[in-house]
ZAFI-808249 format. One record per residue (C-alpha): residue in one letter; z, x, y. Coordinates in steps of 0.25 Angstrom, whole numbers, plus 5000, padded with zeros to 4 digits. Example, Ala and Ser with C-alpha at 12.3 -4.5 7.8 and 13.67 -1.06 7.14 Angstrom:
A503150494982
S502950554996
***
This chain:
X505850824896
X506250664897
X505850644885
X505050714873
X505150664861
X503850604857
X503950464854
X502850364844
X503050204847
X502250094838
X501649974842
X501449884829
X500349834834
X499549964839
X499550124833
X500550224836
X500650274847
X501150424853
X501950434863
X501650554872
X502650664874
X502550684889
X503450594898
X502750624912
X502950494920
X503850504933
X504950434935
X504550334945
X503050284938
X503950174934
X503850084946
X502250124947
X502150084933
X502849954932
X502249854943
X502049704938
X501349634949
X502849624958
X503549684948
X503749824942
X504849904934
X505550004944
X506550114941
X507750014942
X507049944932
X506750044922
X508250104924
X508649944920
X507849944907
X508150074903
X509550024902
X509349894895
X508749994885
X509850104887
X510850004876
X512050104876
X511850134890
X511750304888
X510550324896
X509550354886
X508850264876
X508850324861
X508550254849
X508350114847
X508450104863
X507250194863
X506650084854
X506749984863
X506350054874
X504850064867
X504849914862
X505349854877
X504349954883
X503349934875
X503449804872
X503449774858
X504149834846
X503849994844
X504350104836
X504850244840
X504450344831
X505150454836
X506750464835
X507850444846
X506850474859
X507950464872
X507450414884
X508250404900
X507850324909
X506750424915
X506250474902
X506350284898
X505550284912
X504450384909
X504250324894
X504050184900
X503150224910
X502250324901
X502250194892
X501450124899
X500750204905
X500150234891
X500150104885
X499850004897
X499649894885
X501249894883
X501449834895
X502749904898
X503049874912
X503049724907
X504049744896
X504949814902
X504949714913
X505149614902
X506149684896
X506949714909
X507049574912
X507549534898
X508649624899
X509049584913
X509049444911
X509949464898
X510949544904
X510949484917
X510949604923
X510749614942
X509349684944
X509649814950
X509649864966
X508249854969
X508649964979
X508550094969
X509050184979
X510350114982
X511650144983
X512050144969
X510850234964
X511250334976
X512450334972
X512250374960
X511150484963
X512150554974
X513250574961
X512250634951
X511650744963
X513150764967
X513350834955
X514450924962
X515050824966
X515250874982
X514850724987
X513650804995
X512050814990
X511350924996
X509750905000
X509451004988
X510050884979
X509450784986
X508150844982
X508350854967
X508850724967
X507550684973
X506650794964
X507450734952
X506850614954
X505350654954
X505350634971
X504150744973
X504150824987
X505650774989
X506050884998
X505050875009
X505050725009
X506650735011
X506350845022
X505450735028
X506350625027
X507350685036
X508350795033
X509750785027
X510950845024
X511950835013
X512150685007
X513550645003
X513450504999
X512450414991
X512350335004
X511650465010
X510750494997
X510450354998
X509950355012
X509050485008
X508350414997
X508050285003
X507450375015
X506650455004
X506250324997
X505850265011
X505150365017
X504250405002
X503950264995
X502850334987
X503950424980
X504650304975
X506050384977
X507050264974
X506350224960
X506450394956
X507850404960
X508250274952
X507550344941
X508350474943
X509550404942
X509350334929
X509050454925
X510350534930
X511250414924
X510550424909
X510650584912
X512050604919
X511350664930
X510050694938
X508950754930
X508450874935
X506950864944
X505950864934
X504850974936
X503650874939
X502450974946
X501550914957
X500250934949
X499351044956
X498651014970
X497150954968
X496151034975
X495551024986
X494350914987
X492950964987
X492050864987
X492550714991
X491750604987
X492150434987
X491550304981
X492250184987
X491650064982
X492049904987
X491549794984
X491849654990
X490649574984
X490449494995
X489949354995
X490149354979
X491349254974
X492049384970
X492349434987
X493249524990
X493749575003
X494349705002
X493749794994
X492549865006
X493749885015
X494549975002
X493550055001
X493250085017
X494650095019
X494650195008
X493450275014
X494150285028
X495250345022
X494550445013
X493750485023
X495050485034
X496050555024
X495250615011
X494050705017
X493050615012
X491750595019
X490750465022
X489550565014
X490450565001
X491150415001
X490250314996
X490450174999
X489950044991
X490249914999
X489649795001
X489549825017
X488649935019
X487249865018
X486849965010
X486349924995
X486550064989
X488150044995
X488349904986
X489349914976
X488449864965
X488649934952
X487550024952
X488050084965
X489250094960
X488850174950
X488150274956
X489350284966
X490150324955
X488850444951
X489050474965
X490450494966
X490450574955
X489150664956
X489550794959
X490950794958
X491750914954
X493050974953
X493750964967
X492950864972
X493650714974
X493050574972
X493650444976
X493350294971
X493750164975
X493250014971
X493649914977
X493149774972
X493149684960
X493849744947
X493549664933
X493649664918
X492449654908
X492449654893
X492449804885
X491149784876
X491349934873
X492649944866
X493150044873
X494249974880
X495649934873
X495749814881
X494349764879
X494249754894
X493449874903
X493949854920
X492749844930
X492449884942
X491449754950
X490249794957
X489649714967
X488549684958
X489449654946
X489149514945
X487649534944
X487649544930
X488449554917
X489749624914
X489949744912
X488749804915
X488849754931
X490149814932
X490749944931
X491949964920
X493050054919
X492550134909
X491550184919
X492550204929
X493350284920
X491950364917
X491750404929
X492950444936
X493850504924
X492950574914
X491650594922
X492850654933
X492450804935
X493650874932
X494350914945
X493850804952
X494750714961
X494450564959
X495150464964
X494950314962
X495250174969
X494950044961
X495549924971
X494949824959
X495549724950
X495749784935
X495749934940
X497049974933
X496550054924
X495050074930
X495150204928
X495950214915
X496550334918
X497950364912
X499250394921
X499350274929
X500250224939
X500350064946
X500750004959
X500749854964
X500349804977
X500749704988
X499849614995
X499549535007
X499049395004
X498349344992
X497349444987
X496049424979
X495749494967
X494849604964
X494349554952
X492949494947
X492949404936
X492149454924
X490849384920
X490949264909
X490649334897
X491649464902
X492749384904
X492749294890
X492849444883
X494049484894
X494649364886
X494549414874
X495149554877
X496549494882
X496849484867
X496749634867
X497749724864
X497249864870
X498249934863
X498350094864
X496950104868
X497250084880
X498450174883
X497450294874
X496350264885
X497250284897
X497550404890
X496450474889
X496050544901
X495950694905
X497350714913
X496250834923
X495550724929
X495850714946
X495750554944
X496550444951
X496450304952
X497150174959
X496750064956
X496949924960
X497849844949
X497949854933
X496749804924
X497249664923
X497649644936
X496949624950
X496749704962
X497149634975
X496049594985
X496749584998
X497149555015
X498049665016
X498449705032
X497249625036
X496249695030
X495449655015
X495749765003
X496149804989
X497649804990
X497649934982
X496650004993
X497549955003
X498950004996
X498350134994
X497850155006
X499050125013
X499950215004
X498750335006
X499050315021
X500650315022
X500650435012
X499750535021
X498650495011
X498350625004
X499850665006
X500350594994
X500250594980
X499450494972
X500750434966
X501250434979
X500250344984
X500450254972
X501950234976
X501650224990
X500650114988
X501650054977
X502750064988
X502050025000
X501549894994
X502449774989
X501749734975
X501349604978
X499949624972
X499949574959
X499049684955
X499549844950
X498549974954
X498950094948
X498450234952
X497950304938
X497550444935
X497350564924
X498850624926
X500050614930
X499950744940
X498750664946
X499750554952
X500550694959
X499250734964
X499050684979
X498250594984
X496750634987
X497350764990
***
């Protein structure tokens, strides 16, 4: 209802492109979005650019401040086809973020940080509060819900506020905060959210209300809740089966440390939380002395005809790789950036590329359009260039913190793969890219976490003592302060985002086929 005109932007150096009608992402996707390495866009920054671009101050861009919102977030000179579109700041929030989502090639989180920077500089303007629940913003918040003006908010109003938002399941996590009675003063209403924000990081309650309040000052007041439904519960697991492979490749120059103890930390805890048996886990390490367990590729392969041999609707199935990640050469053409991402068995280096290694393309294969409908699948890939592994289409990002100086889980290509990895930085992968994250069916039970972006790598480290994937180890830890299956799959995200500092230079992100699949809970 934000906004629904349809819009058509041109790239001069690409085709015309359709932008679609439905504005579906959530308020708070933009801090998840916009990580760079330390660095990532927040609400308070978003609100900042809107008003750079907000010229005459009234709250909405129209017109040519429409135009320059769709050359500074695309970054390059477009055209907008359709007349006099009006955007707030929620509805400027929800367009940047579909944005990139769609079209990962614009690079939009980079020029609006570009951007933000310029304009600071130039008008010598003081970075806001880093606090986004201070004084001033409750302030504020308490004079918009004190719409009679009594100096009193009741706890019905506390929870619109809250609703209003997006904060899902308010009212039994205020009951469990601690009851209290009327607020008459933005000190208390202060007090109440910081305590919310404390006690729920995964909700990211201070980034929603500074949203909600850019809002209500475009708007003259707070929006009314929107009517988001929680998407139907999953049912009930029948058959539960796991593949966890890890590969360390000991005594090779390539060594890694971590990746046996992600996958057995991973078991014990399916098998301790999730229902799943030792008859229906299959494990592929190097320390079983077992040559049928090796994680060779042609035990990987069958692993993967194993795990999905008999599958059907209600069933679950769960994969994680933990090892090396690479890039070889597309000889097929089917990729628009000329490079397909791999997955390194421990017998990759046997012979040439990419027949010793296992691509993408495979991956996707297997677990999104050989997927039975009705089938849960959930995958783990803790390796470098995973981001988007799966090449699944709604996507959302974290960064992580780390210990001491990780090694990367990444394996060089062969000689002759790497001079044709050259060759494709020159390419422009164009809309290809955003038509291919765009084309799967939205019925498929599929999620996926994966360690960092495709041009990044994935962090091989000593974290509390003990060698692992930093993205095991961040998940794992979130999966146990929220209750494990007791929160969402979004919820696990944030808390894993909020939990860890973001000093990996690396992004995971946790992909899947729809929007109602981030709401769905964890392994539930």
């Amino acid at each position: 209802k934000l906004f629904t005109a349809q819009s058509q932007f041109t790239d001069p150096t690409s085709q015309q492109l359709s932008w679609p009608r439905d504005i579906l992402a959530t308020m708070n996707r933009m801090r998840n979005r916009y990580p760079t390495h330390t660095q990532y866009l927040n609400v308070a920054d978003m609100a900042r650019i809107f008003s750079f671009l907000d010229s005459n101050g009234s709250g909405h861009l129209t017109g040519e401040e429409v135009t320059e919102m769709f050359n500074t977030v695309c970054g390059r000179p477009v055209s907008v086809s359709n007349p006099d579109p009006s955007f707030d700041l929620r509805s400027f929030i929800r367009f940047v973020e579909r944005v990139d989502t769609q079209y990962p090639q614009f690079g939009v989180s980079m020029n609006l940080m570009k951007y933000l920077k310029e304009q600071v500089a130039e008008e010598a303007i003081p970075p806001p509060d880093p606090d986004l629940l201070n004084s001033e913003t409750c302030s504020k918040l308490f004079q918009f819900l004190d719409k009679d003006g009594t100096g009193e908010l009741g706890f019905s109003e506390v929870i619109q506020l809250f609703l209003a938002a997006g904060v899902t399941d308010v009212q039994q996590i205020l009951e469990a905060d601690g009851e209290f009675g009327s607020i008459t003063s933005a000190e208390e209403l202060q007090a109440v959210v910081k305590k919310m924000d404390e006690n729920n990081p995964q909700l990211d309650v201070d980034e929603k209300l500074a949203a909600l309040l850019g809002s209500a000052e475009a708007a003259g007041g707070i929006p009314d809740p929107e009517e988001t439904e929680d998407p139907p519960p999953a049912e009930p697991s029948n058959k539960k089966k796991a593949l966890l492979i890890g590969i360390n490749y000991v005594g090779t120059g390539s060594e890694l440390g971590g990746c046996i103890n992600d996958v057995r930390g991973q078991m014990d805890v399916l098998k301790e939380h999730f229902g799943y048996e030792d008859d229906n886990i299959m494990l592929l390490t190097e320390d079983q002395d077992d040559d049928s367990k090796l994680p060779t590729k042609a035990n990987m392969i069958a692993g993967f005809e194993w795990l999905m041999d008999g599958a059907e609707a209600g069933d679950e199935i769960f994969f994680q790789y933990s090892g090396h990640g690479s890039q070889c050469p597309d000889r097929g053409g089917g990729e628009p950036d000329g490079k397909n991402e791999c997955l390194c068995p421990l017998d990759c280096q046997d012979g040439p590329w990419p027949e010793h290694v296992i691509l993408d393309n495979y991956i996707y294969k297997t677990f999104c359009e050989d997927l039975p409908d009705g089938v849960k699948c959930i995958c783990i890939f803790d390796c470098c260039h995973s981001g988007t592994m799966a090449d699944l289409s709604v996507c959302k990002e974290i960064s992580f913190d780390m210990e001491e100086a990780p090694k990367a889980r990444w394996l060089d290509p062969p000689e002759d793969c790497l001079e044709e990895l050259a060759a494709c930085e020159e390419r422009d992968p164009g809309d290809a890219m955003a038509e291919r994250a765009m084309g799967q069916a939205g019925e498929k039970l599929l999620w996926t976490f994966s360690g960092c972006q495709d041009h990044q790598t994935s962090a091989d480290a000593t974290i509390g003592g003990k060698r692992q994937g930093a993205l095991t180890w961040g998940l794992l830890d979130a999966l146990e302060s929220l209750g494990y299956s007791q929160a969402r799959y979004v919820d696990v995200l944030n808390a894993t985002k909020k939990r860890l500092a973001g000093k990996f230079k690396q992004i995971p992100g946790l992909s899947t086929t729809s929007e109602a699949n981030l709401r769905q809970f964890y392994m539930a």
